[in-house]
NULUM-522988 format. One record per residue (C-alpha): residue in one letter; x, y, z; residue number from 0. Coordinates in nm, 2 decimals, padded with zeros to 4 digits, m for minus. Layout:
('A'; (X; Y; Z); NUM)
...
END
This chain:
('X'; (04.76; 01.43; 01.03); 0)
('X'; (04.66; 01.74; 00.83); 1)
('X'; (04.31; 01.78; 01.02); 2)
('X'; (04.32; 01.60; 01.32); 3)
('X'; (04.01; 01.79; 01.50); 4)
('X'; (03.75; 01.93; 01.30); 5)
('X'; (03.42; 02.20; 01.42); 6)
('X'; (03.09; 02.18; 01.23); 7)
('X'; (02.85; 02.45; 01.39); 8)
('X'; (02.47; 02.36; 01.33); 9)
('X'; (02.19; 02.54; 01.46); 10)
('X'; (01.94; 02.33; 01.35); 11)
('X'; (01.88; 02.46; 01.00); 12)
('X'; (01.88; 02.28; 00.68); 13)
('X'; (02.09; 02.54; 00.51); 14)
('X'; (02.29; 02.42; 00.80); 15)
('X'; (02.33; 02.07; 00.77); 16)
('X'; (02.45; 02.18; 00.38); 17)
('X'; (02.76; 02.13; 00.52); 18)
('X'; (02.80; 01.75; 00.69); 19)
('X'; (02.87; 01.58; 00.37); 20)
('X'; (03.15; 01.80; 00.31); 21)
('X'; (03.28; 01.72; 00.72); 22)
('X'; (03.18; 01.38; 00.68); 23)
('X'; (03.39; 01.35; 00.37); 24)
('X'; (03.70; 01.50; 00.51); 25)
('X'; (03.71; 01.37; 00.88); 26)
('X'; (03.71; 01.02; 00.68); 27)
('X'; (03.95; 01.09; 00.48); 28)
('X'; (04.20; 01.23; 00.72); 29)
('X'; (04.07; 01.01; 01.05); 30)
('X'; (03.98; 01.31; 01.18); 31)
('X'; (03.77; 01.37; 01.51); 32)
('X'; (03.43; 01.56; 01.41); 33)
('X'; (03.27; 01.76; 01.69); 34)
('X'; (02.91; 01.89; 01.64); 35)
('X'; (02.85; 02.21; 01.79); 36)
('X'; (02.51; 02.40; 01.91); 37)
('X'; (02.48; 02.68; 02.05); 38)
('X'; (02.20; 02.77; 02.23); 39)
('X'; (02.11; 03.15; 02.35); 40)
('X'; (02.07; 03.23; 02.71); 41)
('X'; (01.69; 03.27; 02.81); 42)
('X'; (01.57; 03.44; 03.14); 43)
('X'; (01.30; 03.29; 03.30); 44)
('X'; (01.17; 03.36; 03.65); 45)
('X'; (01.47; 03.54; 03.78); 46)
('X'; (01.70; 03.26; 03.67); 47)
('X'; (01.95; 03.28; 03.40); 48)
('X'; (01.94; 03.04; 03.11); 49)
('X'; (02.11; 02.72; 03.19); 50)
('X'; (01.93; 02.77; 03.50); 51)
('X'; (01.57; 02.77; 03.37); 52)
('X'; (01.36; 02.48; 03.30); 53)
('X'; (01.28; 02.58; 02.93); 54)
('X'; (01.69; 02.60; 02.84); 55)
('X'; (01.67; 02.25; 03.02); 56)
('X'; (01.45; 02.13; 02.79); 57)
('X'; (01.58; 02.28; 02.47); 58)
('X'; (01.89; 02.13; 02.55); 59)
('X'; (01.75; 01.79; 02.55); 60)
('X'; (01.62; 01.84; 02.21); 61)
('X'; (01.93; 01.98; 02.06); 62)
('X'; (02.16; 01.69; 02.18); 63)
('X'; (01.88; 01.47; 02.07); 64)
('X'; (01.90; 01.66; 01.72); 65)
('X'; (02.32; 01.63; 01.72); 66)
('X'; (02.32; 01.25; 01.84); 67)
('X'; (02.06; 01.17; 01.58); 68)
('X'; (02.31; 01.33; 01.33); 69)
('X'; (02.56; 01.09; 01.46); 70)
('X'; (02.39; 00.85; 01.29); 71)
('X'; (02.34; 01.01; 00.93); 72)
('X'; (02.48; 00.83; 00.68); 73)
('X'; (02.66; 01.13; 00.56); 74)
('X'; (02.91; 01.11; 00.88); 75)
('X'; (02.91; 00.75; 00.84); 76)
('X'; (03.27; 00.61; 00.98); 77)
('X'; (03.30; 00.94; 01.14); 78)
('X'; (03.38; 00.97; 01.52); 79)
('X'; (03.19; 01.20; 01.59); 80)
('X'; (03.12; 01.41; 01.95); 81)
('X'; (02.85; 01.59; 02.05); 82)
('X'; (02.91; 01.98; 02.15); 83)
('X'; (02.59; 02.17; 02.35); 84)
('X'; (02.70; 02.52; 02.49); 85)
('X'; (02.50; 02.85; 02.61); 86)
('X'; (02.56; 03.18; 02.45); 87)
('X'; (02.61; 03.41; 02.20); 88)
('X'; (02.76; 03.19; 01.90); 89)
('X'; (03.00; 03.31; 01.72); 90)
('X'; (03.19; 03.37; 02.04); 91)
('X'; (03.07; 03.01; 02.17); 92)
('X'; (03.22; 02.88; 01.85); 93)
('X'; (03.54; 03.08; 01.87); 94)
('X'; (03.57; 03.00; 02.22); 95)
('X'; (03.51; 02.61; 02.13); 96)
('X'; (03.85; 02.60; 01.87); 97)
('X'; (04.03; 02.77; 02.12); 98)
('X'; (03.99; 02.52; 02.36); 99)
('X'; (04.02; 02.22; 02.20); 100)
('X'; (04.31; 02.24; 01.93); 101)
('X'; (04.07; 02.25; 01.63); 102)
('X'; (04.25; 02.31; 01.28); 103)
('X'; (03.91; 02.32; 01.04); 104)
('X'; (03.61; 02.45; 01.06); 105)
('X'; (03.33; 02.39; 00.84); 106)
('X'; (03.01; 02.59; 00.79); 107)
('X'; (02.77; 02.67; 00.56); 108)
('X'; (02.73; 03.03; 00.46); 109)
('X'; (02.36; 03.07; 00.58); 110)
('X'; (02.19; 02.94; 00.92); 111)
('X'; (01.84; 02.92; 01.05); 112)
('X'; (01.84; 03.29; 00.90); 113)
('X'; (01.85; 03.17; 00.48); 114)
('X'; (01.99; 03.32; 00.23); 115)
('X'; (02.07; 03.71; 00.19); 116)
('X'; (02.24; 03.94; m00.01); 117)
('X'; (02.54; 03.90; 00.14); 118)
('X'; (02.78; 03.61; 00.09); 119)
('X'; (02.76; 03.48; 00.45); 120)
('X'; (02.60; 03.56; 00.77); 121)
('X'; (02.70; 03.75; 01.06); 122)
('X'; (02.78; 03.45; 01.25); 123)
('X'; (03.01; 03.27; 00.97); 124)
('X'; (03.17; 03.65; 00.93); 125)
('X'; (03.24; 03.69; 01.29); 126)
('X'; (03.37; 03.29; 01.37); 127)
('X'; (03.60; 03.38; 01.03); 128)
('X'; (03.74; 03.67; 01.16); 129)
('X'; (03.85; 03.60; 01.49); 130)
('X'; (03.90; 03.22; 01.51); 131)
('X'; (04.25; 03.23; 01.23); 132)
('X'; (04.23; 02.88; 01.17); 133)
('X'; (04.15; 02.71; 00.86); 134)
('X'; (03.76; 02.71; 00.71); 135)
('X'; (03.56; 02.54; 00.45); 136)
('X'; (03.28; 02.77; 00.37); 137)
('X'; (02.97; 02.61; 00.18); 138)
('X'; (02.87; 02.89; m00.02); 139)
('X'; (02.61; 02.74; m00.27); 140)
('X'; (02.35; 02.54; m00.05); 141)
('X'; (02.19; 02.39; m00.41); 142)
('X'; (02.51; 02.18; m00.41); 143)
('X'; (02.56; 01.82; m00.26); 144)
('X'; (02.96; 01.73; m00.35); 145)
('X'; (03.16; 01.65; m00.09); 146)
('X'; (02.95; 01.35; 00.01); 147)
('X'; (03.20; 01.11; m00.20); 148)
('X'; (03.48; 01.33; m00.28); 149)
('X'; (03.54; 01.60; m00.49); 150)
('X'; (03.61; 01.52; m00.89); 151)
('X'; (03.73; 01.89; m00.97); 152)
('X'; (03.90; 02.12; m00.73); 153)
('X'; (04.05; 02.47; m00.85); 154)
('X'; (04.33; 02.58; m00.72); 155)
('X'; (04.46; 02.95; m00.79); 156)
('X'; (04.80; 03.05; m00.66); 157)
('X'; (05.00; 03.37; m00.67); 158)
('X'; (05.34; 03.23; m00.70); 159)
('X'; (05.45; 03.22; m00.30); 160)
('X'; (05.57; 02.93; m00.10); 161)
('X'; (05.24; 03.03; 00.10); 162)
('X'; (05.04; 02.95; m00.21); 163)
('X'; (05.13; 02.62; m00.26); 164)
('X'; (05.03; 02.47; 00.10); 165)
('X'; (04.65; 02.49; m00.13); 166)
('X'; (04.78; 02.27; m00.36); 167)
('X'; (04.96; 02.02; m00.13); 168)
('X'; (04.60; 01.98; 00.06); 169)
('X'; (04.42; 01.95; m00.29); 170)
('X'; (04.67; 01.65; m00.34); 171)
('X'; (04.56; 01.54; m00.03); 172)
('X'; (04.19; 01.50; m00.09); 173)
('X'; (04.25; 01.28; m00.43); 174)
('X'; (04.39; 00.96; m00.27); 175)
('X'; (04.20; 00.79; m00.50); 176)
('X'; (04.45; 01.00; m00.75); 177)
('X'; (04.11; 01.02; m01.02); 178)
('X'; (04.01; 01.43; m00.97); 179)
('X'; (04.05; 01.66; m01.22); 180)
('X'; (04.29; 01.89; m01.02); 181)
('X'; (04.34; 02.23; m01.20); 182)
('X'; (04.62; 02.47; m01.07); 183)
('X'; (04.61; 02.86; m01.23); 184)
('X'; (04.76; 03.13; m01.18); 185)
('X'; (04.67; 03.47; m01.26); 186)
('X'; (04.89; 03.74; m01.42); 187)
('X'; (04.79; 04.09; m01.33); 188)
('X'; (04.81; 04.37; m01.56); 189)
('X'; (05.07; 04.59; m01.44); 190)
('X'; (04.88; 04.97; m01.28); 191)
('X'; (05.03; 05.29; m01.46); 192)
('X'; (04.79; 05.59; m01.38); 193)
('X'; (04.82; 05.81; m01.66); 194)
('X'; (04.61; 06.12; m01.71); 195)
('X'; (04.71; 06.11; m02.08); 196)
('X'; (04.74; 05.77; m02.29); 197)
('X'; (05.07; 05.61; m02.24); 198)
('X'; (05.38; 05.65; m02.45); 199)
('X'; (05.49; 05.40; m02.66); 200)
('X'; (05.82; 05.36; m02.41); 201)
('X'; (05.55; 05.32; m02.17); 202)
('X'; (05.35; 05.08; m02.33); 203)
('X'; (05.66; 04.90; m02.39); 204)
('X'; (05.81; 04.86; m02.10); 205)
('X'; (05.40; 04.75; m01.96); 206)
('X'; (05.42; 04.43; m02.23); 207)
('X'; (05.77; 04.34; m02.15); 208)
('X'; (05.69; 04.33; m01.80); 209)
('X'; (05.36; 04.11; m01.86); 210)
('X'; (05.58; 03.90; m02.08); 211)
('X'; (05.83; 03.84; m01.82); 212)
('X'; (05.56; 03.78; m01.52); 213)
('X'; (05.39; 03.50; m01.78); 214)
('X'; (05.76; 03.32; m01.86); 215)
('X'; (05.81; 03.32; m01.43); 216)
('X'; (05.40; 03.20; m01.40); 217)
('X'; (05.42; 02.94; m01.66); 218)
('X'; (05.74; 02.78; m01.54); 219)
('X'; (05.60; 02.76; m01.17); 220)
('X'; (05.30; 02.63; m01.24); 221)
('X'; (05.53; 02.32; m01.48); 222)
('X'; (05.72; 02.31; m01.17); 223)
('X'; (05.39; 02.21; m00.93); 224)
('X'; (05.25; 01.99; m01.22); 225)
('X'; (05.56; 01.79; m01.25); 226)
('X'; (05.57; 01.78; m00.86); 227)
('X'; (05.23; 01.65; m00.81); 228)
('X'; (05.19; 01.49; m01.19); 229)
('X'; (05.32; 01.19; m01.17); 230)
('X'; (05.03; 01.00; m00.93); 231)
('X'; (04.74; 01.28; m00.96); 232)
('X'; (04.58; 01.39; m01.29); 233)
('X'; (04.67; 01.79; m01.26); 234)
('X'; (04.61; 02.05; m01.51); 235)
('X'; (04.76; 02.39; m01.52); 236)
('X'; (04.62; 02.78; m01.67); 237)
('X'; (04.76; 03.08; m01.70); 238)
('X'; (04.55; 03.37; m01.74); 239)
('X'; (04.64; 03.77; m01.80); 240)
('X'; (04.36; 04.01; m01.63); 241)
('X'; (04.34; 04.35; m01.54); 242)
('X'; (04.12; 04.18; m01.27); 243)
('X'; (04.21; 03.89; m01.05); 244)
('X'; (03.91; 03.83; m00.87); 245)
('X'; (03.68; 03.84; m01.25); 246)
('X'; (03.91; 03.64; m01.41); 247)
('X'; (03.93; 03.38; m01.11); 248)
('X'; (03.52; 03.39; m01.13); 249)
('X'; (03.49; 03.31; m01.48); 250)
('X'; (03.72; 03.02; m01.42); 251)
('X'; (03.50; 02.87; m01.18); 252)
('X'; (03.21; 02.95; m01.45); 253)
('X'; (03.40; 02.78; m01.71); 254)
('X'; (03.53; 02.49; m01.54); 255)
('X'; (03.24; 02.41; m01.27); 256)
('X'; (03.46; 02.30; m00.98); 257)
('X'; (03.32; 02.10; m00.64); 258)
('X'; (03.57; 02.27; m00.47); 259)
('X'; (03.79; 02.58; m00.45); 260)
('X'; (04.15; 02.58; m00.27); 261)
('X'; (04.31; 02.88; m00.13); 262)
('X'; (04.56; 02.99; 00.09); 263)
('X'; (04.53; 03.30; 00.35); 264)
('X'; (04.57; 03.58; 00.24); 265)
('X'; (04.42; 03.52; m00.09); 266)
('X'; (04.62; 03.28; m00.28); 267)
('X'; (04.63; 03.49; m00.62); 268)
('X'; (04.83; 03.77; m00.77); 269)
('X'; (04.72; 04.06; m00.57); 270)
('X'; (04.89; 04.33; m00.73); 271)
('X'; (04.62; 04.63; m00.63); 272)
('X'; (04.43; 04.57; m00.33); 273)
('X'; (04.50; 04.39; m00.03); 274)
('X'; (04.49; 04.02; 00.01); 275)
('X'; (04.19; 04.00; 00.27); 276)
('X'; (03.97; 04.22; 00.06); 277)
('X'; (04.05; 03.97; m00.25); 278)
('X'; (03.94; 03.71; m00.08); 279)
('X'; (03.63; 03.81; 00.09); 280)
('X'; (03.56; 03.92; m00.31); 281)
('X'; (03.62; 03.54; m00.41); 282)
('X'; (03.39; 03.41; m00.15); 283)
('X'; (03.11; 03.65; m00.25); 284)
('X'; (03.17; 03.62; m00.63); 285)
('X'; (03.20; 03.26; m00.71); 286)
('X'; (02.95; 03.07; m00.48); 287)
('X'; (03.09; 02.71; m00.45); 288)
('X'; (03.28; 02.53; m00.21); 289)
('X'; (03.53; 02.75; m00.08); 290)
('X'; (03.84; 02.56; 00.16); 291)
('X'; (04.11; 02.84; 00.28); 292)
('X'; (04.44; 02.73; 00.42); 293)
('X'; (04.58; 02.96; 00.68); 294)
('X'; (04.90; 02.91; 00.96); 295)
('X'; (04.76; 02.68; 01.18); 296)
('X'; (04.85; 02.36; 00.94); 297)
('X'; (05.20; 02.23; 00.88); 298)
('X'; (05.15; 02.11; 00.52); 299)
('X'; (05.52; 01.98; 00.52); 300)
('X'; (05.59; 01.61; 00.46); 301)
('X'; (05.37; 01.33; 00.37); 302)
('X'; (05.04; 01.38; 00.57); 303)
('X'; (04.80; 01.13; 00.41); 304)
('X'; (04.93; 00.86; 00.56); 305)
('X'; (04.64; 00.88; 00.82); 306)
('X'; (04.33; 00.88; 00.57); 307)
('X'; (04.08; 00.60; 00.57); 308)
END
């Protein structure tokens, strides 16, 4: 089963709870095991620590009564769900949480109980992202509701690699009903040659035989994935030439208005000039929408929707 075990963290937001028809979605697909998580901080009270103290007794009543009235929701309907209350700080609560129990998603929406900020997600999603290494669905756009009833156009860029295509195996994956608009690009970078002068005409040259070559290897991998996948799923494929990755990949997403965005760790596009991490934190804070990034933990080998509901 690709996700067998799957986290969704809530602190009792509704920027929060963005997020469960995105879990609820998957977990039904895959038969997956949905826990819901809260973390609650530690509170002092009359020399005792907090899950010592009558008032964290008390707030722990009301946020399992919160989580098992989520259970409920008809967006985790045909879920089976568990409910999750810890003590702490959260991101390490969280962190600690897929440790322990052999989690391979985790789904949160960019912004808690704090809102929205400048930034593309809060501390806490930043902190879980960075040290868990597991694979994460990021909500970035809280005005959206897909995912409650699957998704009906996912993007998926890739960079060429073996790596790359584990994004579009799991994009396969969540069209059973083989009727998404499933578009596969890849992204062509325009070779760097730092000149303090103009560049010769060898130079110039040798830069558009080397594009040219780079778009004959790009288009004939991306006709190798679409006849892979082609013949039961409705897939599309792009090639695009860019001097920038990350601005091209963004206008895509402007253009074609995907529910959701595929890619694998550590970026899943041609990242000729800058290191994969940095292109995808630059993805996730330049295209707000539904972001799912595959990373190591999943064996996307084989036939592994066999399991879905």
């Amino acid at each position: 089963m690709l996700f067998s075990r799957i986290l969704l963290p809530l602190d009792g937001s509704a920027h929060a709870e963005h997020a469960l028809p995105h879990a609820g979605h998957i977990a039904r697909l895959f038969g997956s095991r949905l826990s819901l998580l809260r973390v609650l901080g530690g509170v002092e009270a009359n020399g005792h620590t907090g899950s010592e103290s009558i008032d964290w007794r008390l707030r722990r009543a009301e946020a399992e009564r919160y989580l098992n009235a989520l259970k409920g929701d008809q967006r985790l309907r045909d879920v089976e769900t568990e409910v999750v209350v810890t003590e702490g700080r959260p991101a390490e609560r969280i962190a600690d949480h897929v440790r322990r129990n052999d989690i391979q998603l985790v789904i949160m929406s960019s912004w808690g109980a704090g809102g929205e900020s400048e930034f593309p997600h809060g501390g806490t999603v930043f902190k879980v992202l960075a040290s868990t290494g597991i694979s994460y669905l990021v909500v970035n756009e809280v005005e959206r509701t897909s995912g409650s009833e699957g998704y009906r156009r996912i993007l998926v860029p890739l960079d060429g690699s073996y790596q790359a295509e584990a994004a579009a195996h799991v994009a396969v994956a969540l069209d059973p009903g083989h009727d998404a608009d499933i578009l596969l690009c890849h992204v062509v970078s325009e070779p760097v040659m730092p000149r303090r002068r103009p560049l010769t005409d060898t130079e110039r040259s040798l830069k558009e035989r080397l594009i040219e070559c780079n778009r004959r290897v790009g288009g004939g991998y991306l006709e190798e994935l679409r006849d892979q996948f082609g013949g039961q799923h409705r897939i599309r494929i792009r090639l695009e030439v860019a001097r920038n990755p990350v601005a091209c990949i963004t206008e895509l997403c402007r253009q074609e208005v995907p529910d959701l965005m595929i890619l694998t760790a550590p970026g899943g596009i041609d990242l000729t000039g800058g290191s994969g991490e940095s292109i995808l934190q630059s993805l996730l804070s330049s295209t707000y929408l539904p972001t799912l990034v595959i990373r190591d933990n999943l064996n996307t080998s084989g036939d592994f929707t066999g399991n879905a509901k």
